[in-house]
Backbone as CSV, one residue per row, in Angstrom:
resi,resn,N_x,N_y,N_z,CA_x,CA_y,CA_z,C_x,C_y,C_z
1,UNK,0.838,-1.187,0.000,0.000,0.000,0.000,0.876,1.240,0.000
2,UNK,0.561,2.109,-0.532,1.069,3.554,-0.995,0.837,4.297,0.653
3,UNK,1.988,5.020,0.949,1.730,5.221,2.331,1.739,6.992,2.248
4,UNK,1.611,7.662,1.348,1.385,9.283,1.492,-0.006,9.187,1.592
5,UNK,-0.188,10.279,1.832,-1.206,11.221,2.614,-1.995,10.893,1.774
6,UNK,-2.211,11.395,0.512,-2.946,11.290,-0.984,-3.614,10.041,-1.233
7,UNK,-2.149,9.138,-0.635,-2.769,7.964,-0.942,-4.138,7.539,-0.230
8,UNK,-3.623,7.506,1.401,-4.260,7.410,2.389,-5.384,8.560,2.230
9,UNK,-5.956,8.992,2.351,-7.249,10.056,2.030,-7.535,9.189,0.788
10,UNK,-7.271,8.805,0.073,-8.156,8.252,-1.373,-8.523,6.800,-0.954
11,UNK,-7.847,6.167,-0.255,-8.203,4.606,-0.226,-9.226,4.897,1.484
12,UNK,-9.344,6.171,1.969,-10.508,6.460,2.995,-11.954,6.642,1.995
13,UNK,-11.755,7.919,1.236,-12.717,7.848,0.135,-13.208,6.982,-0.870
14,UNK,-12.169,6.374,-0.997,-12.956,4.848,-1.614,-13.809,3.566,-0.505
15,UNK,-13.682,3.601,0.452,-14.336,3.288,1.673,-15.821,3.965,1.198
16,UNK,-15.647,5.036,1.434,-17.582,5.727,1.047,-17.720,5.761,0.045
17,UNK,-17.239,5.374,-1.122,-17.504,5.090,-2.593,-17.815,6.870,-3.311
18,UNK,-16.912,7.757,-2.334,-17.072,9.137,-3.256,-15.787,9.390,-4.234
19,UNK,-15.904,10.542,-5.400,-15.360,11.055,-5.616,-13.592,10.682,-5.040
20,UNK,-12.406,10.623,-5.649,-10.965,10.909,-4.975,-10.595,12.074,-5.280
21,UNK,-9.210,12.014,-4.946,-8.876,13.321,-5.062,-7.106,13.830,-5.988
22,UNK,-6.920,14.613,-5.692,-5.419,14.694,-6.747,-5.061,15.186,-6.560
23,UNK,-5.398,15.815,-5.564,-4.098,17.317,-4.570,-4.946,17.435,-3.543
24,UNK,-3.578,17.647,-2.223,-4.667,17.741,-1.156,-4.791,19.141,-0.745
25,UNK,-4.973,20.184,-1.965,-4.894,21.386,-1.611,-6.662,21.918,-2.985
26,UNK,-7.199,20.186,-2.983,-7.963,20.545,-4.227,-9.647,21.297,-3.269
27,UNK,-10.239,22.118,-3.701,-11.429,22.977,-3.680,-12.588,21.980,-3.540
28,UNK,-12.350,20.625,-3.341,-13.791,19.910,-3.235,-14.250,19.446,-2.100
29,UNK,-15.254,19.324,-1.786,-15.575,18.791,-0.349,-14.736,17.840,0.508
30,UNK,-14.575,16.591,-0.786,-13.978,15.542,-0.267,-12.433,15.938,0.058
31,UNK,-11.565,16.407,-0.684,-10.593,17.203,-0.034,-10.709,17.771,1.221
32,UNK,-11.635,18.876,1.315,-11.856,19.967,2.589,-12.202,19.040,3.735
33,UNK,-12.761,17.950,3.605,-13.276,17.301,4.787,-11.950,16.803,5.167
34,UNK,-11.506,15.819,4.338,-9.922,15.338,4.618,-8.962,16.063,5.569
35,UNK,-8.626,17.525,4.611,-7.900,18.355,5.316,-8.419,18.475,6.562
36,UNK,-9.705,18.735,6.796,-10.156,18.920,8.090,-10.141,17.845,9.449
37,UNK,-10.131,16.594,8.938,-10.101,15.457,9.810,-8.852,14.934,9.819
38,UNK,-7.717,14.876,9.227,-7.040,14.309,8.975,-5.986,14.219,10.000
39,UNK,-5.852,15.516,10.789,-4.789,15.341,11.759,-5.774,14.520,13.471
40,UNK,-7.155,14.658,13.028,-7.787,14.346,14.401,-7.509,12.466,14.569
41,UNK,-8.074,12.560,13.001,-8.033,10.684,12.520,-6.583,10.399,12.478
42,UNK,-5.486,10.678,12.545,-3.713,10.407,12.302,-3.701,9.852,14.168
43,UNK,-4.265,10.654,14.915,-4.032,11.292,16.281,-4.361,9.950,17.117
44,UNK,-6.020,9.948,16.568,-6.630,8.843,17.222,-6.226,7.541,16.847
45,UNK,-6.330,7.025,15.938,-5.526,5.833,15.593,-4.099,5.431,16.187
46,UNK,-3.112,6.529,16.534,-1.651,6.652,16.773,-2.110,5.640,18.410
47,UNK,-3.103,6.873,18.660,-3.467,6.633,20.514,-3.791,5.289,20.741
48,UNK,-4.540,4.527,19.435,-5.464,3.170,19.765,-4.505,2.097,20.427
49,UNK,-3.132,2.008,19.798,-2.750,1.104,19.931,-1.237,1.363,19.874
50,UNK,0.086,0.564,20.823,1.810,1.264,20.890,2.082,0.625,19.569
51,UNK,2.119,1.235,18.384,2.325,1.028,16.739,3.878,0.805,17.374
52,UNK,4.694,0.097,16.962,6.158,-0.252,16.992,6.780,1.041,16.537
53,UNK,6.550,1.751,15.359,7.190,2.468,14.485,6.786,4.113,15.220
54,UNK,6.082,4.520,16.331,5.273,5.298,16.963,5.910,5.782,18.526
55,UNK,6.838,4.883,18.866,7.477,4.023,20.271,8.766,4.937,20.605
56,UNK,8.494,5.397,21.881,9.635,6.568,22.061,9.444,6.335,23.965
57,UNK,11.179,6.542,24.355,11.614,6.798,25.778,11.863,7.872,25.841
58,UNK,11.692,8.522,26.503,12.480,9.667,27.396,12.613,9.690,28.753
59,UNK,13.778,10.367,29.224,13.938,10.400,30.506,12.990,11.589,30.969
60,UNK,12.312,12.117,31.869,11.164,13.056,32.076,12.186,14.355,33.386
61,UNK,11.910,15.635,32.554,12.303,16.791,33.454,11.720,17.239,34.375
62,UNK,11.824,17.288,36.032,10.713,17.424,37.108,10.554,18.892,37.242
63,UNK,9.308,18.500,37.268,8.410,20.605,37.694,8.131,20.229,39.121
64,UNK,7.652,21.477,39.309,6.927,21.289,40.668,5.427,20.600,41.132
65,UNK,5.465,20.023,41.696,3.982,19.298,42.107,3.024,20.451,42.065
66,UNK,1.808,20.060,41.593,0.579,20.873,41.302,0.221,20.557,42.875
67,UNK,-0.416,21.776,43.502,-1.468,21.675,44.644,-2.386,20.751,44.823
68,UNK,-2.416,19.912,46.088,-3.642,18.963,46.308,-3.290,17.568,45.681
69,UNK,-1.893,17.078,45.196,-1.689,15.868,45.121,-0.650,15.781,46.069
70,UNK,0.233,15.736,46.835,1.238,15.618,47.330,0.871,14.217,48.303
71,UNK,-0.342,13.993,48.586,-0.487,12.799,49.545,-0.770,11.389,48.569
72,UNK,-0.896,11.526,47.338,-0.887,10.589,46.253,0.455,10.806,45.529
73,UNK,1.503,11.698,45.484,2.356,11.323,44.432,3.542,12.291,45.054
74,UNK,4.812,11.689,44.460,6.036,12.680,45.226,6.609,13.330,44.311
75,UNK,6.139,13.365,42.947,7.172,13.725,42.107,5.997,14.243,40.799
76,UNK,6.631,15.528,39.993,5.828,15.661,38.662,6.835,16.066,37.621
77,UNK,6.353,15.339,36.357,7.067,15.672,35.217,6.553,16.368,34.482
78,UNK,7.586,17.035,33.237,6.526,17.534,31.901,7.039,16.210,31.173
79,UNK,5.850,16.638,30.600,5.522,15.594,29.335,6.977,16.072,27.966
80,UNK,7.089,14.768,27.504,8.163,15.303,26.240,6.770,15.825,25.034
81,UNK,8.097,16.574,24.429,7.141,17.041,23.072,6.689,15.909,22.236
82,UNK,5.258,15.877,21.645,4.746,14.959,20.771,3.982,14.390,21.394
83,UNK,4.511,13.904,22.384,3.726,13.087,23.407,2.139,13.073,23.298
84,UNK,1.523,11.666,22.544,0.542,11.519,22.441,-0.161,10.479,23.712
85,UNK,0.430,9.442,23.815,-0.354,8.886,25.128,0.772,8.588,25.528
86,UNK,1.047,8.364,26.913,2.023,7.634,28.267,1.421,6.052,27.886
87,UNK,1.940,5.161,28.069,1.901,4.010,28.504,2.849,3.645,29.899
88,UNK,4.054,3.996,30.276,4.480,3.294,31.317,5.228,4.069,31.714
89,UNK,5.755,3.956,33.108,6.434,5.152,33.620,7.602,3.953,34.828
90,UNK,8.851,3.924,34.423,9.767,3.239,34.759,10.405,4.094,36.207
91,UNK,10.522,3.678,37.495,11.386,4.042,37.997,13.286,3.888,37.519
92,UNK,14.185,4.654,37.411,15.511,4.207,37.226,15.192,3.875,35.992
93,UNK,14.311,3.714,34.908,14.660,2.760,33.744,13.941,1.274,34.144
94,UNK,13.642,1.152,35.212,13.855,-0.377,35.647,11.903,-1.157,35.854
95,UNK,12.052,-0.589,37.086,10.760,-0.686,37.591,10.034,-0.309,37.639
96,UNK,8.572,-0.332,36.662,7.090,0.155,36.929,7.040,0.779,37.952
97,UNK,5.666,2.182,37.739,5.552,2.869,38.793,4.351,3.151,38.334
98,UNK,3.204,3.470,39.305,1.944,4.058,39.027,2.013,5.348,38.766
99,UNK,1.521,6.350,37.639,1.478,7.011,37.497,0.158,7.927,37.077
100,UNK,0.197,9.126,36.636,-1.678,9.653,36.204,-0.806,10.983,35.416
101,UNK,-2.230,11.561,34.788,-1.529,12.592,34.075,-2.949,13.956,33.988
102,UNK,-2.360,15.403,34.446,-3.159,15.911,35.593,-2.736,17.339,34.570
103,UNK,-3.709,17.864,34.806,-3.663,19.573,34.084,-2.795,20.545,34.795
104,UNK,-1.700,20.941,34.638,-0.437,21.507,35.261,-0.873,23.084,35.038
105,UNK,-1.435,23.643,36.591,-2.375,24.690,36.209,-1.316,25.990,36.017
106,UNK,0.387,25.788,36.658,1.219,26.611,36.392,1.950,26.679,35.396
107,UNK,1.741,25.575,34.383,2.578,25.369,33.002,1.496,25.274,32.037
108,UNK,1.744,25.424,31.156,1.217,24.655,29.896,0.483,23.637,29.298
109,UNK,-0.111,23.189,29.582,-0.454,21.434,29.567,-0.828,20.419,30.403
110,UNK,-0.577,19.739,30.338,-0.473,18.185,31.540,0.813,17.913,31.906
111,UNK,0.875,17.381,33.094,1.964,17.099,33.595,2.004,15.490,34.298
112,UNK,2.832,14.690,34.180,2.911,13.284,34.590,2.930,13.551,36.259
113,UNK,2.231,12.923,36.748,2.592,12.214,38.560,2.985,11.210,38.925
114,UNK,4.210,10.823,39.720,4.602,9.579,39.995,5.287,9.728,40.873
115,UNK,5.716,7.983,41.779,6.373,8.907,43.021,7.790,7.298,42.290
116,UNK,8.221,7.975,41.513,9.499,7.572,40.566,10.465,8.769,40.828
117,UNK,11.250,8.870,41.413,12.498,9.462,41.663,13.098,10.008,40.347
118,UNK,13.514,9.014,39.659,14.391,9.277,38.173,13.328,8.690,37.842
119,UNK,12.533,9.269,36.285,11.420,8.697,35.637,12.040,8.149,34.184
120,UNK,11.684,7.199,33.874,11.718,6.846,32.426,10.291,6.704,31.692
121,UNK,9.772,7.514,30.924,8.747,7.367,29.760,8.549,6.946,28.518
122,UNK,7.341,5.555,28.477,7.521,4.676,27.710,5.890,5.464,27.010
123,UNK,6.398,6.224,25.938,5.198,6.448,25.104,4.574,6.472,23.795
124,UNK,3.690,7.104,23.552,3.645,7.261,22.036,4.069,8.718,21.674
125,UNK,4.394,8.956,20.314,5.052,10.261,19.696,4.014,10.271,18.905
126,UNK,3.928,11.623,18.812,2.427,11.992,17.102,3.246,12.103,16.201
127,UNK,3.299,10.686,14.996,4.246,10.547,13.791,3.456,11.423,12.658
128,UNK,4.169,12.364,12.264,3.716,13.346,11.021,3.933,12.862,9.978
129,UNK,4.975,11.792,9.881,5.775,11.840,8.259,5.084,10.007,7.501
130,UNK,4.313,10.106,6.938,3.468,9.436,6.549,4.413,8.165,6.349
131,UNK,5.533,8.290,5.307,6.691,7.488,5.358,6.649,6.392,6.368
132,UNK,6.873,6.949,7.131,6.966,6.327,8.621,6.019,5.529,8.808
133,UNK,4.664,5.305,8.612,3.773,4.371,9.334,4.044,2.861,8.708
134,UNK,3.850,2.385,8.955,3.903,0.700,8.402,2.577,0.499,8.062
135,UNK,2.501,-0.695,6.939,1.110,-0.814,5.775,-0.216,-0.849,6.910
136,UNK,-0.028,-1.651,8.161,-1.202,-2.067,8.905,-1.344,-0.787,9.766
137,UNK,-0.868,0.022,9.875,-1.224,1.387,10.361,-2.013,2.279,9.219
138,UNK,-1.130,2.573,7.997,-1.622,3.491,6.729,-3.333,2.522,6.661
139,UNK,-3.606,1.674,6.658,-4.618,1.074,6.426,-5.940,1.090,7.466
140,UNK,-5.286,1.297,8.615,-5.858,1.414,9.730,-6.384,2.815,9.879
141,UNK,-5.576,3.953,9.641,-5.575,5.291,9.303,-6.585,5.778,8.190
142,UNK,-6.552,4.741,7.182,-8.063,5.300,6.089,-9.335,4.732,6.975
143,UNK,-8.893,3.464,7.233,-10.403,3.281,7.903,-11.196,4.696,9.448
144,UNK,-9.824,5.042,9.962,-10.318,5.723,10.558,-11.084,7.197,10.432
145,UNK,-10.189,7.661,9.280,-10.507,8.491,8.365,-11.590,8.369,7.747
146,UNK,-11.876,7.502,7.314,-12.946,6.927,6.429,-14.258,7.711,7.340
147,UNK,-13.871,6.803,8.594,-15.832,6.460,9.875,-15.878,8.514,10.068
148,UNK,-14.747,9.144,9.951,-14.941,10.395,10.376,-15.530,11.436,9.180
149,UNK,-14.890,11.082,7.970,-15.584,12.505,7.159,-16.554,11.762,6.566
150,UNK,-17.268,10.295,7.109,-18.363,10.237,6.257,-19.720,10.927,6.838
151,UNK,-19.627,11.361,7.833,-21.144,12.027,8.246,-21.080,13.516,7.043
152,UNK,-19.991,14.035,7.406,-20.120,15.419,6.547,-20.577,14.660,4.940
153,UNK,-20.032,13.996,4.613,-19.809,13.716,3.189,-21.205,12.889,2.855
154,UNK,-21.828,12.393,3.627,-22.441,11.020,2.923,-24.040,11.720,3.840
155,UNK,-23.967,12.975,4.587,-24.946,13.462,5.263,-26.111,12.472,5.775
156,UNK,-27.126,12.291,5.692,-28.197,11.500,6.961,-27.750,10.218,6.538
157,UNK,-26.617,9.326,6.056,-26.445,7.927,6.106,-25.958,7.514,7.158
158,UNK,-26.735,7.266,8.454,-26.393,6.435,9.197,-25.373,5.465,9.311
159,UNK,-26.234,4.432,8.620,-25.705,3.205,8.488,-24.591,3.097,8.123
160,UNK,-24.330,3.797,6.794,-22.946,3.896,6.266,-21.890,4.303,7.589
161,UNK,-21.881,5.243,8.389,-21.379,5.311,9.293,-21.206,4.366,10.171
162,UNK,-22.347,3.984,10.614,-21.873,2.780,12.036,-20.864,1.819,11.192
163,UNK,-21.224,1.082,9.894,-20.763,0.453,9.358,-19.236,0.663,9.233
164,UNK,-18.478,1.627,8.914,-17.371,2.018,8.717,-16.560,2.270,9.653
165,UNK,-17.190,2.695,10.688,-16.831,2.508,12.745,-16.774,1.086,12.938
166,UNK,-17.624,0.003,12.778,-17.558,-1.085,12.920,-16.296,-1.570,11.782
167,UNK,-16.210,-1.068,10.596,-14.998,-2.146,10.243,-13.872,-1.540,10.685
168,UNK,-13.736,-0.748,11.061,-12.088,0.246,11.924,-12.139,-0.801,13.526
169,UNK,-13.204,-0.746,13.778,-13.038,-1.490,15.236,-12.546,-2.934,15.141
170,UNK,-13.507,-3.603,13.927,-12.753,-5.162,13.665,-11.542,-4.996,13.405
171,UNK,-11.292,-3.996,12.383,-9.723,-4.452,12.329,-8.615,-4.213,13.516
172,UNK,-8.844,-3.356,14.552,-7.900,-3.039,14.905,-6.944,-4.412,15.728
173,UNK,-7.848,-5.559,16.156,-7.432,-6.487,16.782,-6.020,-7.684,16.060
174,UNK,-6.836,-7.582,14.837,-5.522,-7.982,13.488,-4.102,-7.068,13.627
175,UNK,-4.144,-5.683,13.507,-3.426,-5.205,13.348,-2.510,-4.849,14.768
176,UNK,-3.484,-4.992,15.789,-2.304,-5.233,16.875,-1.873,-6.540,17.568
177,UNK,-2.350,-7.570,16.708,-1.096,-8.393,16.672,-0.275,-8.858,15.672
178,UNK,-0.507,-8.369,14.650,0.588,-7.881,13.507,2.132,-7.306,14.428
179,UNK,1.723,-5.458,15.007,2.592,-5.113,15.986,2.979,-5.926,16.983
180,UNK,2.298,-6.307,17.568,2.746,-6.918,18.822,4.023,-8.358,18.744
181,UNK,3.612,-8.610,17.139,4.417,-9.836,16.801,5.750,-9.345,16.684
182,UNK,5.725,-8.137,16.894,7.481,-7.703,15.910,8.315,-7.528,17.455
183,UNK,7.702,-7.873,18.533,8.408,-7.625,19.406,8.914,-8.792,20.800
184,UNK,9.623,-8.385,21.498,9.846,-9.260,22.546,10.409,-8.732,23.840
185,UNK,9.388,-8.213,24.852,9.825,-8.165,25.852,11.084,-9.136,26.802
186,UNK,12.182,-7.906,27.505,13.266,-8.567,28.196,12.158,-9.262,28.957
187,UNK,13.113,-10.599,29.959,12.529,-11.162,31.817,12.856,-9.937,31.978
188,UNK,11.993,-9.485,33.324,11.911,-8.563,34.184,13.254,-8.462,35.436
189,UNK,13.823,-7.319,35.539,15.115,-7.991,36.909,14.556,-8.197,37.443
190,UNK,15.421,-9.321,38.366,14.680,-9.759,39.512,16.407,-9.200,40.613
191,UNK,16.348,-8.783,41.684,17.648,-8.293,42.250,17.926,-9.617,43.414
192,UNK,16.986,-10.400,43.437,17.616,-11.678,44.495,18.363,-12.515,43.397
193,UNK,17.460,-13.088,42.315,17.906,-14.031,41.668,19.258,-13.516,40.790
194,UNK,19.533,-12.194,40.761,20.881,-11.480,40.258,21.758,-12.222,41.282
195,UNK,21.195,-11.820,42.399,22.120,-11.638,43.744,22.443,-13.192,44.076
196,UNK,22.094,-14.383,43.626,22.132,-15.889,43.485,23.624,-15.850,42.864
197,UNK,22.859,-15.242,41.228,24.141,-15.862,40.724,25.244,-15.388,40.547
198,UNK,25.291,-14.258,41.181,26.800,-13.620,41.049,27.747,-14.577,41.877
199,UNK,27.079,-15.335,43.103,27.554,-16.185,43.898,28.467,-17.269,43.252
């Protein structure tokens, strides 16, 4: 599958059986809707599921704790740039830590809570460069595209809608274990059974 933008917006529009398109700078509805959904539908899909190709650490810079958590959490981060969803928040790199993510009423944004000393962040990045997605994402991405500009486009068709929500939802289970196959979690340390065999 053709993984630009063009592409992806045309194999969404062929989903609702309208009109394609040939520039995404073209004057027609089906364009304008595109342009218009396109970064919401990139966004949401990214969020559904940790796409391999999507997958980013950072070590996290501490702010100051927001008011009224301090008896739930010892520590707050900012978020790295891009940062579309958190999945895991490593003490040291090492060990899981519970974490939440809270409206940072003195900064900018949201800010991570955890009572992780040194934080490591296991998240998703918002991938812009179409290049980048792998076929079961670009594919995943029209369908999502698809369920969103068909209300504007296809106006009182219901059905057509649920329908096109429903095939984005079937697929997504295929496609995350497509991802999930490309990978392999380390064993977890364990610091006794280290502490065995150094013996």
């Amino acid at each position: 599958m053709s993984k630009s933008q063009i592409a992806i917006w045309n194999r969404a529009l062929g989903y609702l059986g309208t009109r394609t398109v040939a520039s995404e700078e073209e004057n027609t509805p089906e364009a304008l809707q595109c342009r218009l959904y396109w970064d919401a539908a990139r966004r949401e899909a990214l969020r559904d599921y940790p796409w391999p190709f999507a997958q980013c650490r950072a070590w996290l810079a501490r702010v100051s704790l927001p008011a009224g958590y301090a008896h739930e959490y010892r520590f707050a981060y900012a978020l790295p740039l891009g940062c579309l969803k958190a999945h895991e928040v490593r003490h040291e790199g090492i060990s899981p830590r519970p974490f939440c993510l809270v409206q940072n009423s003195g900064q900018d944004g949201l800010c991570l809570l955890t009572d992780a000393s040194r934080a490591l962040l296991l998240y998703t990045v918002d991938v812009r460069n179409c290049r980048l997605f792998d076929d079961s994402f670009a594919a995943m991405l029209a369908r999502k595209l698809a369920a969103l500009v068909a209300v504007p486009l296809l106006k009182n068709n219901s059905q057509k809608v649920a329908e096109l929500e429903k095939r984005y939802a079937e697929s997504l289970p295929l496609a995350r274990q497509a991802a999930a196959s490309e990978r392999r979690e380390p064993p977890l340390y364990d610091g006794w059974l280290a502490a065995r065999e150094a013996l």
